[in-house]
Each structure stands twice: as structure tokens, then as C-alpha cells.
N, C-alpha and C positions, 0 to 999 in steps of 0.2 A: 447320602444318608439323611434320612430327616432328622429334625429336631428333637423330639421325642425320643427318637432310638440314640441321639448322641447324649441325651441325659440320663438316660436311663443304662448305656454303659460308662458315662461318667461314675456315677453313683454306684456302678456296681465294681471300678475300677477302685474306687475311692475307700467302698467298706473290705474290700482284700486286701487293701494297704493297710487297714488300722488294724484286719485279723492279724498280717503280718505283723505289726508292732509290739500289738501284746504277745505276738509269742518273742519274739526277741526283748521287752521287757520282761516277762515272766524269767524267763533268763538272766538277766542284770540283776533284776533283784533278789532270786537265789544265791547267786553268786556272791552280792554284796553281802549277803548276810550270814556264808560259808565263808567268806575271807575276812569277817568281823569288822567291815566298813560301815557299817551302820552309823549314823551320824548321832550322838548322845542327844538327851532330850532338849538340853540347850543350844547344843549345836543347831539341831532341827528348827527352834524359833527362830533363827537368823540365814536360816539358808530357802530359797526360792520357792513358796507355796506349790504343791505337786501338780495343783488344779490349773496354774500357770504355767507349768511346763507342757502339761497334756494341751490346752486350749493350742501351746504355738507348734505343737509336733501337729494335731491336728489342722493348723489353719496353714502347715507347709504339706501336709498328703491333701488337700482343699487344695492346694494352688498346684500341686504337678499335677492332678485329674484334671485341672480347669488349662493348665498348658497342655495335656496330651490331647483333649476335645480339640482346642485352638490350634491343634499343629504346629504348636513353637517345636515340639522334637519328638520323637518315638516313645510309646509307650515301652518297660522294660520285657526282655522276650516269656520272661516268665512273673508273673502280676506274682506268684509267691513260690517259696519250693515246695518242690514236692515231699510230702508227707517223710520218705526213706533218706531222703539228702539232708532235709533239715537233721532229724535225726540224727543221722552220720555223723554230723558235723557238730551238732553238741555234745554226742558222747566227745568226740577229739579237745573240745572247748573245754569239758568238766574237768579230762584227764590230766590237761595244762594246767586247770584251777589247780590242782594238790601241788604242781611245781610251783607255782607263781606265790604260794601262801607260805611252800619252806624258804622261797628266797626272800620273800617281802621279810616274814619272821624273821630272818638273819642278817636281812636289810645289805644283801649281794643283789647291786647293782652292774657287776661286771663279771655275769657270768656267763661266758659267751663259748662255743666251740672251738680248737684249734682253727686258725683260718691257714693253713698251709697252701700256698699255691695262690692268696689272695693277694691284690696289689696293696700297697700302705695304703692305710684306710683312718680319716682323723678322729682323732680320742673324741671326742663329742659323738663321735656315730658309734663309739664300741659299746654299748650302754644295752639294757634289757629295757628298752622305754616299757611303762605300763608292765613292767617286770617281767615282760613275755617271756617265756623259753625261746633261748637262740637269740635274742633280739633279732635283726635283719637277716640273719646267718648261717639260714641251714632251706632247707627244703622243707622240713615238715614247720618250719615256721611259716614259710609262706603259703601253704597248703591248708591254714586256719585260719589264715589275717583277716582276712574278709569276713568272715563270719564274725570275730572280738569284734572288729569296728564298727559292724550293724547292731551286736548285743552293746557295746556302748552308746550308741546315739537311739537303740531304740529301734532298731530296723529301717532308720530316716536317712541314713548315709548314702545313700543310693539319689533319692527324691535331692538333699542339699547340691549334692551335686552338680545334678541335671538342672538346678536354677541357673548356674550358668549358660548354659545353651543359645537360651535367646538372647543375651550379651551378646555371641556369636554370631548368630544372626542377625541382631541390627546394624552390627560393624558391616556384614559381607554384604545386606543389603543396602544400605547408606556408600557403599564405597562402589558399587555394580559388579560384584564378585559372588555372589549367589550361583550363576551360571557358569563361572571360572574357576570350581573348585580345585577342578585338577588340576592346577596349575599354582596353589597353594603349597606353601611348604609350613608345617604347622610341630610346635614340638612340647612333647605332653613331660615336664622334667619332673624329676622324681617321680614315677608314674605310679613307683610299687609295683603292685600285682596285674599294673593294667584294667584293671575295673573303670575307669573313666577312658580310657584310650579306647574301649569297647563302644563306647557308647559316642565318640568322636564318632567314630569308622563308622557305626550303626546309622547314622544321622548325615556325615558329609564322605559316602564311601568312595569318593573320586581323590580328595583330598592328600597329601603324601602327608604321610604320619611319620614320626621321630619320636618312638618312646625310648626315653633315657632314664636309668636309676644307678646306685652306687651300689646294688646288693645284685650279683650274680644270680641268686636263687629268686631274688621276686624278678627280675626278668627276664629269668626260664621261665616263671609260670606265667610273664604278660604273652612269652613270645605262642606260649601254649593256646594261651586266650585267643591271641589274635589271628593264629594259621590261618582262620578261612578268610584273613582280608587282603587283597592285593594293595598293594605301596605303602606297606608299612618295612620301618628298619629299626634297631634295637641296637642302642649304644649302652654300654657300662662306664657310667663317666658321673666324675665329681661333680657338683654344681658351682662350685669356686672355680671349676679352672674346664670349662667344658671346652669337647674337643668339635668346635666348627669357627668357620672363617665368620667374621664380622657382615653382620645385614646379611645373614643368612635365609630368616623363615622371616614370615608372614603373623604366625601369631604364636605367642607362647603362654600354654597353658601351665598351671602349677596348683597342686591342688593337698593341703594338709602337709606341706613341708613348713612351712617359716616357725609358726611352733615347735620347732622341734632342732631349732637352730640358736644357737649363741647370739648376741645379739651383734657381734663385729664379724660374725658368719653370714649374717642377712644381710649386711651391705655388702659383702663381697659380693652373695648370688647376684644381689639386684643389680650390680655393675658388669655381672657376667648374662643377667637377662637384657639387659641394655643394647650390652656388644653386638648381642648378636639375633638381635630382632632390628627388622627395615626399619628407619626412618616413616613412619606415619602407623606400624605394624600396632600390635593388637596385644597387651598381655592382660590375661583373665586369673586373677586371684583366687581362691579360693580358702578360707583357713578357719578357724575358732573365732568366735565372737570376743570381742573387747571389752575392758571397761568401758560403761557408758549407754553402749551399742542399747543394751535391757536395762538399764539400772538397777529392775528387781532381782535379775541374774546373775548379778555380780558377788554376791554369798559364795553364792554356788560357786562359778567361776574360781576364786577363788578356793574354794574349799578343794576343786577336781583333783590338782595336782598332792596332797596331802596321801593319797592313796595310791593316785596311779602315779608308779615316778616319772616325771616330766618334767627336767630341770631349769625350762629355760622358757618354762610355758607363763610365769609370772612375770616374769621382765616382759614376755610378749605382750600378756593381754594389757600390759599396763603403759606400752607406750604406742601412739595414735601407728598409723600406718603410714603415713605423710611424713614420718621421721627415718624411715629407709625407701619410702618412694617419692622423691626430690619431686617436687612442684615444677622446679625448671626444667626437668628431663622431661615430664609425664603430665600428660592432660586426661586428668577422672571423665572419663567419660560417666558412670554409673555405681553406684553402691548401694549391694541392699540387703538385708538380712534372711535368712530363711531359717530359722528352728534357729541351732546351737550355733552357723555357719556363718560368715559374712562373706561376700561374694563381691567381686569389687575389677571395672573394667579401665584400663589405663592404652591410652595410645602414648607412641614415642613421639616426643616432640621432634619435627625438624629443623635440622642442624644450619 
């Protein structure tokens, strides 16, 4: 392919990502102003200039167009949806908005379906995070998740992601495992809906996947996602107390859990991602930006959880990551920001 023809579908990759964005903003901000989230006109002076946000959602749809040219990883199979799907999916989105605004209103955080038939499940997970309907816990929860989380970041949750990727690949190339994929055992924990395990498979389809979550219903709908990929397997399992033998996998991915954990729940995971990842093995972070990480962002940051319930997201951003990922276990290989996201590469030190 010449030069000319890879810039010129750069650029054309690049302005569907931003049509994408505003429509999943145009979204956020209805919504914000339908559930009375608007920030007061003081508030607004002390929270993160709009023009700074757009420049860095912009300069991370600039960096996945300039990694899909570069073949660090596949472009997504569909650059936007289609016209009837988006659709679909925000009427479902709007119809949650009226739940989400009588429980916020009444300020029920713990309203969740009978779980009959479910196994004990820890009070930290029983929660309506971002006040969802069902929280974790129903089918038709997970049948809109992905869509809230693109209208929360903007439609860039997709792009934050995929910065991990090339992490991946400089591990599997620096180690001569690029060619070895199959023989890789990789496990994508807390995976949710699967929307990042897609893109595993997409990228290394030799590779043996292990998507694990604690919610039945989001991984029906990973297992859904993934049918057309061969050596994939799907556990239902805590991340405290996960069920595989020690020095199990290769590399362990985790992507948007630790926000969403206690902070004496994050050292457990991380003692349980320890166990059971090889000696020299590979774990790729992925989660919310920090204090610090933007300085200008930290308003913001701060202000998110006031609206979306997220109990455990202030303790998070406010203490470094190198205080549940032990220095003496784990060598940083790489950390780096993209949009809202920080993205962060640790090998296991050997023992």
C-alpha cells in the first residue's frame, strides 16, 4: 500500500472516530442535563477546561489511527455503528436514564434483582455502580454496558483500550514469542462483556484465552461475543480467590476493575494476580487516571464520582499504584496515559 493511500485512510479512519465521538457525546451531555448533573457555575470554574478535554480525546483518536497505519493492532471491525444499532441502543440507554434518575433521587444504591441460584457474591459487588439498573446482575444489564461506557468516555473507551496492545507486543517481541502465540496462556480477568477479550482474539487468534468475571450475565454475553474464536474458555470466578493452579498463564490482562474495588480488595486481587501468573509473565493494567497523572484533570476527577456512585473511586485516584503493585514483586516495565485511562505494563519479578 503506498504512502499516500495509508494517509489518506488514516485520516479518513481518524474523522469517523471523532463523528463517532460526538455522537456518543451529544449523548453524555443530554443525559447530564436530563439527570440535573450539570456542574453550578462555580463548580464549572474549578473543573477541567472543555477545550482540554477535547484536545486529549482528540490527540488519543490521533494515536489509535497512527497505531492502526503502524500495525501495532487491527483496526475495529466496524470504524462506527451503523445508523439502526446506534439507535437501538440509545433508546435502551434513555429508557435506563428514567431508572437511574428515580434511584439517584432516592439515593438506592442497593437495588439490585433477586440473585437466586447465584453463588455468595461480596457486598462491595452488590452495588448499582453509576446507579445502573441491575448493577452486574441481570441480562438486560449487560446487553447496554457497552454502550453507557462509550457515552461516558465519549465513544474513546474502545481506542483507551487498544493502547494497550502494543505493551503486548513489545513483551511477546523482546521475549521471541510473537511466533509462539499458541502456546500462550493469557487471562483477561474481570473481562465484563468481553469487549477487550474480542480484541485479544482479534489481534493474537492462536493465543488460549481465559476470560473470567464474577457476573454470570456479562459472561453469557462475552461467551456470546467470542463463539467465532477457537481456544477461548469462560470461568465465573472471584478475583480474590481465583480458581487456577499457581504460574498458571503467560500474561494477565485487567482492564477497569481496580476502581471499582476496596482498597484491602486490591491487594488481595494483586496477590491473586501474582499467584498465578509465570515468573518473568506479563500483567497489563489498565484503569482511570490518577491524581497527578493531568494535574488540570483532577477537578474533574474528583468531581466524577459525586454523580456517578463509585464508592471507592476516591481512595483509588488518590493513592499512587505502586502502593498495591509492590516494587519487589513487579518490574514497570511501561506507563502511559491515553485520554481519561492510564495504561501501565508490570512483569513478575523472578523468585
Amino acid at each position: 500500500m503506498s504512502k499516500t493511500r495509508e494517509h489518506v485512510l488514516e485520516w479518513a479512519y481518524t474523522l469517523s472516530q471523532g463523528v463517532r465521538s460526538t455522537h456518543y457525546l451529544t449523548q453524555y451531555v443530554a443525559g447530564t442535563i436530563f439527570l440535573g448533573r450539570r456542574p453550578s457555575p462555580e463548580q464549572a470554574k474549578e473543573l477541567t477546561p472543555q477545550s482540554e478535554i477535547l484536545k486529549a480525546l482528540w490527540d488519543l483518536l490521533r494515536a489509535d489511527a497512527r497505531s492502526i497505519r503502524d500495525k501495532a493492532y487491527r483496526a475495529p471491525e466496524k470504524w462506527i455503528e451503523s445508523p439502526s444499532d446506534f439507535a437501538s441502543m440509545s433508546f435502551k440507554a434513555v429508557v435506563d436514564l428514567f431508572k437511574v434518575k428515580r434511584r439517584e433521587k432516592a439515593g438506592k444504591v442497593v437495588d439490585l434483582p433477586e440473585r437466586t441460584g447465584l453463588p455468595e457474591l461480596p457486598r462491595y459487588y452488590l452495588q448499582n455502580f453509576h446507579f445502573q439498573t441491575d448493577g452486574w446482575l441481570s441480562d438486560d444489564s449487560a446487553a447496554i454496558y457497552d454502550h453507557q461506557v462509550e457515552v461516558i468516555f465519549a465513544g474513546a473507551a474502545g481506542a483507551m483500550r487498544r493502547q494497550s496492545l502494543p505493551l503486548l507486543n513489545d513483551y511477546l517481541r523482546e521475549n521471541n514469542l510473537l511466533g509462539k502465540t499458541a502456546e500462550l496462556q493469557v487471562l483477561d480477568l474481570a473481562a465484563g462483556t468481553g469487549t477487550f477479550s474480542v480484541e485479544l482474539k482479534r489481534n493474537f487468534p492462536d493465543l488460549h484465552l481465559t476470560v473470567s468475571d464474577l457476573s454470570p450475565f456479562y459472561l453469557r454475553k462475552a461467551r456470546e461475543k467470542l463463539a467465532r474464536f477457537a481456544r477461548s474458555d469462560f470461568v465465573e470466578a472471584n478475583a480474590e480467590t481465583l480458581p487456577f493452579k499457581d504460574a498458571h498463564f503467560d500474561v494477565v490482562v485487567c482492564v477497569y476493575l481496580f476502581h471499582e474495588l476496596p482498597r484491602r480488595v486490591r491487594e488481595i486481587v494483586m496477590k491473586e494476580i501474582h499467584r498465578v501468573l509465570k515468573p518473568g509473565g506479563l500483567f497489563i493494567f489498565v484503569d482511570s487516571i490518577q491524581l497527578g497523572d493531568r494535574p488540570s484533570f483532577d477537578p474533574s476527577l474528583k468531581y466524577f464520582p459525586l454523580h456517578f456512585h463509585e464508592p471507592y473511586y476516591l481512595d483509588y485516584i488518590s493513592r499512587p499504584l505502586l502502593d498495591f503493585i509492590s516494587p519487589e514483586q513487579w518490574q514497570e516495565r511501561e506507563t502511559k496515559l491515553a485520554f481519561l485511562s492510564k495504561i501501565a505494563a508490570f512483569e513478575k519479578k523472578e523468585t
